[in-house]
N, CA, C and O atoms as a GROMACS GRO file, in nm:
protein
  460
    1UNK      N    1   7.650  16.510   8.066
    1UNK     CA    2   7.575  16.387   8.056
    1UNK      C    3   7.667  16.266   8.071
    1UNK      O    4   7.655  16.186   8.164
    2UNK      N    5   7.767  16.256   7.971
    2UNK     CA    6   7.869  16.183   7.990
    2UNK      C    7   7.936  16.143   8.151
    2UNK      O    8   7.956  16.027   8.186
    3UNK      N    9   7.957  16.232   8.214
    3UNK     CA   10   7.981  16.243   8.362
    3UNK      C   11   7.902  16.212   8.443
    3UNK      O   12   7.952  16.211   8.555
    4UNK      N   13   7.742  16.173   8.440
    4UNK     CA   14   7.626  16.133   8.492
    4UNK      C   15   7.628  15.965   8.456
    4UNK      O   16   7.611  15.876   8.540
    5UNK      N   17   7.648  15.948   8.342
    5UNK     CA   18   7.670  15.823   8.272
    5UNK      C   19   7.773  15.737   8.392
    5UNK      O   20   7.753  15.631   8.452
    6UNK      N   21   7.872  15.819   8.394
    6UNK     CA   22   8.018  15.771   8.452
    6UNK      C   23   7.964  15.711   8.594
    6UNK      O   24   8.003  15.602   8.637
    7UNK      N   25   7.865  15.797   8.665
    7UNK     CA   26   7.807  15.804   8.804
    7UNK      C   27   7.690  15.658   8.845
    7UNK      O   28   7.644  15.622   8.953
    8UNK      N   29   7.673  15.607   8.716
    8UNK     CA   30   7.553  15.493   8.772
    8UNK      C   31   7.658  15.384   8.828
    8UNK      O   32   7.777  15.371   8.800
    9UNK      N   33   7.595  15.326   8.896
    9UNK     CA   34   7.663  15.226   9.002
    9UNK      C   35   7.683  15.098   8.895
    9UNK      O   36   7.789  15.038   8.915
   10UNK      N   37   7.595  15.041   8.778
   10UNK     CA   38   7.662  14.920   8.743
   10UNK      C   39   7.828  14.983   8.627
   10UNK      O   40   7.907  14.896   8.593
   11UNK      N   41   7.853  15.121   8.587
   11UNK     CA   42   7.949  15.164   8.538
   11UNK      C   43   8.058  15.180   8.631
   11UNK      O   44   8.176  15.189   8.599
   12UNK      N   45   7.996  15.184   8.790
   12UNK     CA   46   8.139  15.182   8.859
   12UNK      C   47   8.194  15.074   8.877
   12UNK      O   48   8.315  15.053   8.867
   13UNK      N   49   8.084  14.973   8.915
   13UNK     CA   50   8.094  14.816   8.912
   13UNK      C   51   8.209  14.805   8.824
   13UNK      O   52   8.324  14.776   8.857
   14UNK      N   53   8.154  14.836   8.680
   14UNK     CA   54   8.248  14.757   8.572
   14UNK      C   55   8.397  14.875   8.568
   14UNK      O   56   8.499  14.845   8.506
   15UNK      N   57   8.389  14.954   8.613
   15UNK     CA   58   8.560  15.079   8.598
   15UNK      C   59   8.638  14.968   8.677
   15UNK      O   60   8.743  14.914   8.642
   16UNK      N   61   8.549  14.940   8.818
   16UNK     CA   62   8.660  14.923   8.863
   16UNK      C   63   8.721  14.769   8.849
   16UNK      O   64   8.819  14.735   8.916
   17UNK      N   65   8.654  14.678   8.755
   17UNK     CA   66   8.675  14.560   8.727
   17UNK      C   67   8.656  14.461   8.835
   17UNK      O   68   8.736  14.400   8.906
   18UNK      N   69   8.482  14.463   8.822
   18UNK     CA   70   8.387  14.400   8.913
   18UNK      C   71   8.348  14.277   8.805
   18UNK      O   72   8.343  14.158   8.838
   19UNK      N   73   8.325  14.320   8.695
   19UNK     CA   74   8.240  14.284   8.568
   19UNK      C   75   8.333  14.265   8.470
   19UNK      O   76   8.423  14.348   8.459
   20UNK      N   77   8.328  14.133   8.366
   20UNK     CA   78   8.337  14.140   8.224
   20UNK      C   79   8.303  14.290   8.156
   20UNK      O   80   8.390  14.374   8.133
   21UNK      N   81   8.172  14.307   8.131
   21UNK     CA   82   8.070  14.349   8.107
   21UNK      C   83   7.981  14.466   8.201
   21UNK      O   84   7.993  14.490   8.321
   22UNK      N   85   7.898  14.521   8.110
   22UNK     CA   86   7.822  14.583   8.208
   22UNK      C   87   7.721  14.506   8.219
   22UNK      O   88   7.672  14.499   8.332
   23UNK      N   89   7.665  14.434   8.120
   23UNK     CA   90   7.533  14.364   8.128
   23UNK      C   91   7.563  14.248   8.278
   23UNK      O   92   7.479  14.190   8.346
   24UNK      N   93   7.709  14.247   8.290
   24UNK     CA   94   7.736  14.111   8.442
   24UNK      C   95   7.695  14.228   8.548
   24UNK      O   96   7.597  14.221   8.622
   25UNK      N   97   7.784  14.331   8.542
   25UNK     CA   98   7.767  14.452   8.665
   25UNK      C   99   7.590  14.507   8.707
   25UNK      O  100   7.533  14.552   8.806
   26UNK      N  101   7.555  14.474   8.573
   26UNK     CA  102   7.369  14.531   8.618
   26UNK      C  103   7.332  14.353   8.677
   26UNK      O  104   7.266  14.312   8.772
   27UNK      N  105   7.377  14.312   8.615
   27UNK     CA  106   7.320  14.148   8.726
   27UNK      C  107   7.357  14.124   8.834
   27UNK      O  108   7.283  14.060   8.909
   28UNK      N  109   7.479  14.167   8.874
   28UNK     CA  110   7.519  14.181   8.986
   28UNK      C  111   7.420  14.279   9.116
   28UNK      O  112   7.370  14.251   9.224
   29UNK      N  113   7.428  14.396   9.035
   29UNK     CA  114   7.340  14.468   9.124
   29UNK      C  115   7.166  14.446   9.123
   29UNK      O  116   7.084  14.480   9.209
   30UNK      N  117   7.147  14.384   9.007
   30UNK     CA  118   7.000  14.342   9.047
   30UNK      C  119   6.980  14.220   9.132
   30UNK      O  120   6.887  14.209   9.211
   31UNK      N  121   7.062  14.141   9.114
   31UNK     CA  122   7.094  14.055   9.187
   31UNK      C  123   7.124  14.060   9.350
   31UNK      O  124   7.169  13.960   9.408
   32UNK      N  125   7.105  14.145   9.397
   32UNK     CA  126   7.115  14.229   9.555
   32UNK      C  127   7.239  14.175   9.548
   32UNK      O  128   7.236  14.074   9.618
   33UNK      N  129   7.355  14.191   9.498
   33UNK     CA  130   7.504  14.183   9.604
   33UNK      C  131   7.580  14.292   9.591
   33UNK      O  132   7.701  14.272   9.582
   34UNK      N  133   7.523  14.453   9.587
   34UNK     CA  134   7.576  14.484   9.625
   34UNK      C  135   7.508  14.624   9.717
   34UNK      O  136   7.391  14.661   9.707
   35UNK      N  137   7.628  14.697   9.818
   35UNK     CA  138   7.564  14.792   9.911
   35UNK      C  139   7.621  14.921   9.896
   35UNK      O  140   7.743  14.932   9.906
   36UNK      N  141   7.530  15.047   9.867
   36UNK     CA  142   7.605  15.145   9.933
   36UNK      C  143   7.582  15.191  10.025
   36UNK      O  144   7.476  15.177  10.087
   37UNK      N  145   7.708  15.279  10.067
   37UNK     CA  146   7.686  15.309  10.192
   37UNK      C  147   7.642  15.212  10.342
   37UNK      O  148   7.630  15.245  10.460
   38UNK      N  149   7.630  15.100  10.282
   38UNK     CA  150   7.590  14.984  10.381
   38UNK      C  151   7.442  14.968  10.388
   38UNK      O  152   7.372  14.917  10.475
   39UNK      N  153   7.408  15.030  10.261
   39UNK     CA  154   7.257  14.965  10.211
   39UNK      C  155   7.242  14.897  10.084
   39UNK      O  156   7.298  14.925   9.978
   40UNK      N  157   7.140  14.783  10.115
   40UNK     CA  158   7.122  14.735   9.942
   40UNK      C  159   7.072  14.778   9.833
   40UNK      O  160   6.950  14.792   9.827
   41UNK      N  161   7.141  14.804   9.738
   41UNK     CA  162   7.082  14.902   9.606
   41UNK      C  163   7.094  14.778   9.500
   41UNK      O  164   7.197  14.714   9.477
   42UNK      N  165   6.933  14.754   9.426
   42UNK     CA  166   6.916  14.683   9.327
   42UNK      C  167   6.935  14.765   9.204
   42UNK      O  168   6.974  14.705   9.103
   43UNK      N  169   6.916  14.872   9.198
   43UNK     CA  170   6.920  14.950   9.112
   43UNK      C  171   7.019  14.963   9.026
   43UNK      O  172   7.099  15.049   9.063
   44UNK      N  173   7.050  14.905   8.912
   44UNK     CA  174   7.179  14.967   8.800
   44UNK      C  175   7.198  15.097   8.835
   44UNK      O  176   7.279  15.138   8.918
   45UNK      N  177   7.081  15.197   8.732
   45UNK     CA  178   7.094  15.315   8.674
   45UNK      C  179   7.107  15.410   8.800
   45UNK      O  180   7.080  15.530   8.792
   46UNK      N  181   7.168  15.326   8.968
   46UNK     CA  182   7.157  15.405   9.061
   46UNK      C  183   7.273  15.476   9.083
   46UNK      O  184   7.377  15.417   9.114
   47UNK      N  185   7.265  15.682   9.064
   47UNK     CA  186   7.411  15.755   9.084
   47UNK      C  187   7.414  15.767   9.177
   47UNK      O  188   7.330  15.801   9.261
   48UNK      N  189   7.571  15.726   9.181
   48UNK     CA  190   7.664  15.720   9.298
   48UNK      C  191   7.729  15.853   9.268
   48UNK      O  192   7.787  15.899   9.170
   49UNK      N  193   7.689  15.910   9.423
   49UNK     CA  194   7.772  16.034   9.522
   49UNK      C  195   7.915  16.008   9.541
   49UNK      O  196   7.968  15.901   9.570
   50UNK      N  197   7.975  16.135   9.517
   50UNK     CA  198   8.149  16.118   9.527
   50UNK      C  199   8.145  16.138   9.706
   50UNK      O  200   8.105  16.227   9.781
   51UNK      N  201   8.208  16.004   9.724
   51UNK     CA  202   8.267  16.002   9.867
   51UNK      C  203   8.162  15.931   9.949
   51UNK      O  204   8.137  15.949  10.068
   52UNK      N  205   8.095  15.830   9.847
   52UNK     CA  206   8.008  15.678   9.850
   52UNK      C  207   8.120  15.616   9.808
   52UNK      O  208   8.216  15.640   9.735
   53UNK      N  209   8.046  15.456   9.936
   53UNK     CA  210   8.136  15.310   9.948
   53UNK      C  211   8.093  15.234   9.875
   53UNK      O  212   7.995  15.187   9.934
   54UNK      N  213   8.103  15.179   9.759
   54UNK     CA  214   8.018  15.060   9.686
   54UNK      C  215   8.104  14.940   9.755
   54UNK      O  216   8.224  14.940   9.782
   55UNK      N  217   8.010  14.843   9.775
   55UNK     CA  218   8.033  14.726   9.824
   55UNK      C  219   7.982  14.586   9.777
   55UNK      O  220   7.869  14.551   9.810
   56UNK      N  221   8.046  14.519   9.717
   56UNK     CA  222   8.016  14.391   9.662
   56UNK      C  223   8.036  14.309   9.804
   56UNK      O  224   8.136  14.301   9.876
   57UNK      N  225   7.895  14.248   9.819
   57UNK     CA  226   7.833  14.194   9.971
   57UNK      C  227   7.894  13.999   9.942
   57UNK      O  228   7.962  13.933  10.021
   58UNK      N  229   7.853  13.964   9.841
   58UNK     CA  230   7.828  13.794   9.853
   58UNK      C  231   7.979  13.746   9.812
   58UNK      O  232   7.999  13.738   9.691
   59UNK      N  233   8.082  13.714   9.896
   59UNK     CA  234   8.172  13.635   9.843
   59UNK      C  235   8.174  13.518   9.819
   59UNK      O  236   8.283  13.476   9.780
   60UNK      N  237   8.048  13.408   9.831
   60UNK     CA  238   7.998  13.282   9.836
   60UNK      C  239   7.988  13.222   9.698
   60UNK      O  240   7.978  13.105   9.661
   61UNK      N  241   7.994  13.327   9.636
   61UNK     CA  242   7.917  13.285   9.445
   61UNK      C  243   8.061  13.240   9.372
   61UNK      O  244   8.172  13.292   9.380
   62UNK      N  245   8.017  13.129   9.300
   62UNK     CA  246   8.143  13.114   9.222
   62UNK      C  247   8.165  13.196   9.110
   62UNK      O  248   8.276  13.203   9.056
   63UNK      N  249   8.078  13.251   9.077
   63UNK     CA  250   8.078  13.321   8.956
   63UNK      C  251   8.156  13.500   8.983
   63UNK      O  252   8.244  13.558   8.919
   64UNK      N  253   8.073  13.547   9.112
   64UNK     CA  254   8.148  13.676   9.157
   64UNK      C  255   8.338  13.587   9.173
   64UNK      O  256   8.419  13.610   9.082
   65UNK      N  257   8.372  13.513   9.268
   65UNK     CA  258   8.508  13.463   9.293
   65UNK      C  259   8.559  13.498   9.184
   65UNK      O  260   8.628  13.600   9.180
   66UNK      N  261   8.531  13.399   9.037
   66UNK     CA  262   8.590  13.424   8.941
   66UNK      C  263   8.602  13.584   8.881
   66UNK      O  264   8.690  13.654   8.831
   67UNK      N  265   8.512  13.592   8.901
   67UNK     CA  266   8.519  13.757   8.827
   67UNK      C  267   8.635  13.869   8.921
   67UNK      O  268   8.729  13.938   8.882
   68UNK      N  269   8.568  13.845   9.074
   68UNK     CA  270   8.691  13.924   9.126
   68UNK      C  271   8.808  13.845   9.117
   68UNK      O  272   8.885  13.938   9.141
   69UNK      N  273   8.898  13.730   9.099
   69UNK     CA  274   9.021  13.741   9.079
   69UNK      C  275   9.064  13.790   8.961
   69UNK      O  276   9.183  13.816   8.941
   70UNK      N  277   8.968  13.806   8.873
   70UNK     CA  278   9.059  13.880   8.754
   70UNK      C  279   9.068  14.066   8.764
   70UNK      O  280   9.083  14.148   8.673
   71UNK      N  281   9.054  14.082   8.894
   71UNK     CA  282   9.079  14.270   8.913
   71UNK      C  283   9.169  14.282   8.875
   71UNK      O  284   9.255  14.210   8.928
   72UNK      N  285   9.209  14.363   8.779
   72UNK     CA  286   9.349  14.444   8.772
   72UNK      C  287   9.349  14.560   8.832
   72UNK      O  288   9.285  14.644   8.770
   73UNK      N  289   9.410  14.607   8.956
   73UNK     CA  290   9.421  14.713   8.974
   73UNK      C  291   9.490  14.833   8.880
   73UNK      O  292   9.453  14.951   8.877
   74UNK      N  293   9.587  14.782   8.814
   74UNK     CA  294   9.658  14.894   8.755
   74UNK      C  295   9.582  14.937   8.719
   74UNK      O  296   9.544  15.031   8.789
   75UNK      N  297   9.505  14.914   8.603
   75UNK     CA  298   9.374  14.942   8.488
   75UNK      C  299   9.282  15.053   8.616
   75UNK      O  300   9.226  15.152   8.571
   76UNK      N  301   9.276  15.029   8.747
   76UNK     CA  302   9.165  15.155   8.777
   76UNK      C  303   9.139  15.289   8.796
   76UNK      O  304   9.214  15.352   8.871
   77UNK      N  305   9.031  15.353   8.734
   77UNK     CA  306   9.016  15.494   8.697
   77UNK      C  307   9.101  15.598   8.784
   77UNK      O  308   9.202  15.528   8.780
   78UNK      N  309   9.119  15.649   8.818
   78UNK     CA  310   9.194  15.792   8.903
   78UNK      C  311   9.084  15.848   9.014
   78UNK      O  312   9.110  15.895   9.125
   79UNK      N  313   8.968  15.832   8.960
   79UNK     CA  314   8.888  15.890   8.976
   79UNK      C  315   8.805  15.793   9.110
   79UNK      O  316   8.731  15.865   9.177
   80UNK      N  317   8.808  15.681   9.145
   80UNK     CA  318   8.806  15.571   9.252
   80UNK      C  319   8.906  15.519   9.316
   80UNK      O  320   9.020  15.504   9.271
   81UNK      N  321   8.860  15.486   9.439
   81UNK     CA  322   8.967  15.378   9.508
   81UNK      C  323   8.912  15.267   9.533
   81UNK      O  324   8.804  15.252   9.589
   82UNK      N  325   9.020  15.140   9.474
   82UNK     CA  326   8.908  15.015   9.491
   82UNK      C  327   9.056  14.906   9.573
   82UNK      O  328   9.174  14.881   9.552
   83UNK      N  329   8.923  14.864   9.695
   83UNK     CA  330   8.991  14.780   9.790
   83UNK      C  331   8.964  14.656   9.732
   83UNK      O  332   8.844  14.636   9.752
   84UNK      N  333   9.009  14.567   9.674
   84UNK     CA  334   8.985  14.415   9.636
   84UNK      C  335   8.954  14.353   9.719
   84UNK      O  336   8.844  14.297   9.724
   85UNK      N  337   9.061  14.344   9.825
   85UNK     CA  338   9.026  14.219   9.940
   85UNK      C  339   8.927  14.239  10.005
   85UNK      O  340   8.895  14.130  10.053
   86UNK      N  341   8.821  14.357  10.052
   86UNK     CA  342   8.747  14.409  10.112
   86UNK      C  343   8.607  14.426  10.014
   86UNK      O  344   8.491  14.465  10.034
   87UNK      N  345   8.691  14.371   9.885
   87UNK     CA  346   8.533  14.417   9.787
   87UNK      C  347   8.421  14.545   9.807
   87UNK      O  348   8.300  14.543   9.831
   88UNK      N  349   8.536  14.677   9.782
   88UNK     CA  350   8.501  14.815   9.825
   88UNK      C  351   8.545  14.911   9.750
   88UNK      O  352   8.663  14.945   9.760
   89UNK      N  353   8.458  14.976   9.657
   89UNK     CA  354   8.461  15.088   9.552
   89UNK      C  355   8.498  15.175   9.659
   89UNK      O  356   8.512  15.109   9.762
   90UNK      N  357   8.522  15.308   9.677
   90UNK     CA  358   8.503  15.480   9.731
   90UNK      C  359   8.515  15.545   9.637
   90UNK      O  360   8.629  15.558   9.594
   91UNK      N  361   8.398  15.615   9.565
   91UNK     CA  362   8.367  15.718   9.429
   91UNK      C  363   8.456  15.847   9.484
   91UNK      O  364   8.406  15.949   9.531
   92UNK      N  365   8.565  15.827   9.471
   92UNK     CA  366   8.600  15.947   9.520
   92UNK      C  367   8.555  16.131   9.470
   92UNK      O  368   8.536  16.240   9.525
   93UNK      N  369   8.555  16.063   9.308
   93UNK     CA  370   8.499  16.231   9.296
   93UNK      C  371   8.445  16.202   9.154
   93UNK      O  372   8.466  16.085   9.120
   94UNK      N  373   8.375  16.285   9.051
   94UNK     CA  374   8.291  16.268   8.919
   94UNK      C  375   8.440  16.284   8.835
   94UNK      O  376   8.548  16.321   8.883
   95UNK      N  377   8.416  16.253   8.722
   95UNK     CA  378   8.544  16.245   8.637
   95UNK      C  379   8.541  16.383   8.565
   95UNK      O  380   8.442  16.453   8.544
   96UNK      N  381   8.684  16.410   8.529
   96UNK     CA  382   8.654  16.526   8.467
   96UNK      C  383   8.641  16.475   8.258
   96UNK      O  384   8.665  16.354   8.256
   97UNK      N  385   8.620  16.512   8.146
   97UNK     CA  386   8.589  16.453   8.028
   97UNK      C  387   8.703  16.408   7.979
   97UNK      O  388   8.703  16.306   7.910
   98UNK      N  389   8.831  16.486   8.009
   98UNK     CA  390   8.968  16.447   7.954
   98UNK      C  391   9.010  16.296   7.980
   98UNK      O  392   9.068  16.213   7.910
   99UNK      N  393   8.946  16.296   8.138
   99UNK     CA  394   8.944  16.135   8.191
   99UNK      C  395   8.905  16.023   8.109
   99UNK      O  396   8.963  15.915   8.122
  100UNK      N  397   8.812  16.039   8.026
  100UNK     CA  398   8.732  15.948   7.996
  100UNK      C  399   8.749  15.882   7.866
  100UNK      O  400   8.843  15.929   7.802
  101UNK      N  401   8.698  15.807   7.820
  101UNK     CA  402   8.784  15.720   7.697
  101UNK      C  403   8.753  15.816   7.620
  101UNK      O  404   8.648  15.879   7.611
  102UNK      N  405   8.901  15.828   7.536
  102UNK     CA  406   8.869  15.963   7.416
  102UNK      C  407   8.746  15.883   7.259
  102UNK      O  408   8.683  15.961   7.187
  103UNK      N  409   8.739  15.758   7.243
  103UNK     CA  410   8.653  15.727   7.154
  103UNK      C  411   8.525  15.716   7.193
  103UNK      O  412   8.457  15.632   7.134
  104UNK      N  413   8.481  15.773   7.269
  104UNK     CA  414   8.325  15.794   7.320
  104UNK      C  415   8.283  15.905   7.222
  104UNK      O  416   8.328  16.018   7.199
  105UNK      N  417   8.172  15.826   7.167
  105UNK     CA  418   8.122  15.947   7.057
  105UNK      C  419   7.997  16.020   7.102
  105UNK      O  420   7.882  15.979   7.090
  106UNK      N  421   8.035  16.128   7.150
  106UNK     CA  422   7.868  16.177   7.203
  106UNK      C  423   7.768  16.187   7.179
  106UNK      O  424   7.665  16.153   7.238
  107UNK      N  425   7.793  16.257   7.045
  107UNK     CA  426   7.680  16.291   6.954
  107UNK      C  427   7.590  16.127   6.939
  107UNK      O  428   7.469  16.143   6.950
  108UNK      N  429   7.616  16.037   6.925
  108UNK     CA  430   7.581  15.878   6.946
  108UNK      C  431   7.507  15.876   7.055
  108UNK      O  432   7.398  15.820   7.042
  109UNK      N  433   7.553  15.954   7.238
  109UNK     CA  434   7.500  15.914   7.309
  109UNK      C  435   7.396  15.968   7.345
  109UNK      O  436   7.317  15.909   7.419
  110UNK      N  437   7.369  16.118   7.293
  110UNK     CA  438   7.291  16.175   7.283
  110UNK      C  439   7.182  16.138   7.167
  110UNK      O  440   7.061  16.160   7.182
  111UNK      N  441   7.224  16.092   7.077
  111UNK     CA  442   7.128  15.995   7.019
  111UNK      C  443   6.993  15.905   7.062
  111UNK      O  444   6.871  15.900   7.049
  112UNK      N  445   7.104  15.840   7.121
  112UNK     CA  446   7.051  15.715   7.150
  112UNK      C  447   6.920  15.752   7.274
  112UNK      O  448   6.802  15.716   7.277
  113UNK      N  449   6.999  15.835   7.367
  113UNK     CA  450   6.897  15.866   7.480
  113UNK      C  451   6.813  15.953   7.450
  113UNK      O  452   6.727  15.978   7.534
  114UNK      N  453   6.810  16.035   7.302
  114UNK     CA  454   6.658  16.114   7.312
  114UNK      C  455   6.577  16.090   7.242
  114UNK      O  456   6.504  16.176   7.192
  115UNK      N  457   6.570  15.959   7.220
  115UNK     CA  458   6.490  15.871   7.150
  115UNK      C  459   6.335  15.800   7.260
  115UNK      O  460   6.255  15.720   7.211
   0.00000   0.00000   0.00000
């Protein structure tokens, strides 16, 4: 589940430091700016396929500008490759759990979602 989690497009948004936030990364994508595969997906909760292009489309916004100069690349997952200047995720592959922040409490997330 956790690894499905990892797969929605506004969580890749924010891995790869698109977003403050996820709540900016789901505005972003509801907000049509961004594409996969070279289509527009409004969709947050939309999973992204390993060896899908996410693409942040609008470089015009002052608000995206600001947000992408603060990318840190070092900080990005193993598990993506992210082109900055090109504003271009590639999901390269699903994470494995060791990957993933060890304070993720599951039992919480499973909670929450079978409610």
């Amino acid at each position: 589940m956790l690894q499905l989690l990892e797969s929605r497009l506004d969580n890749i948004l924010f891995r790869a430091g698109f977003g403050v936030t996820r709540k900016q990364t789901r505005q972003i994508v509801n907000h049509g700016h961004v594409l996969v595969n070279g289509k527009k997906v409004d969709i947050p909760s939309y999973l992204v396929k390993p060896g899908d292009v996410v693409t942040v489309k609008s470089r015009s916004s002052e608000y995206l500008k600001n947000v992408l100069e603060s990318i840190d690349l070092a900080c990005a997952p193993a598990w993506m490759t992210i082109d900055k200047d090109a504003l271009k995720i590639t999901f390269d592959r699903i994470p494995e759990r060791e990957e993933l922040d060890p304070e993720i409490k599951e039992h919480l997330v499973i909670e929450y979602y079978s409610k």
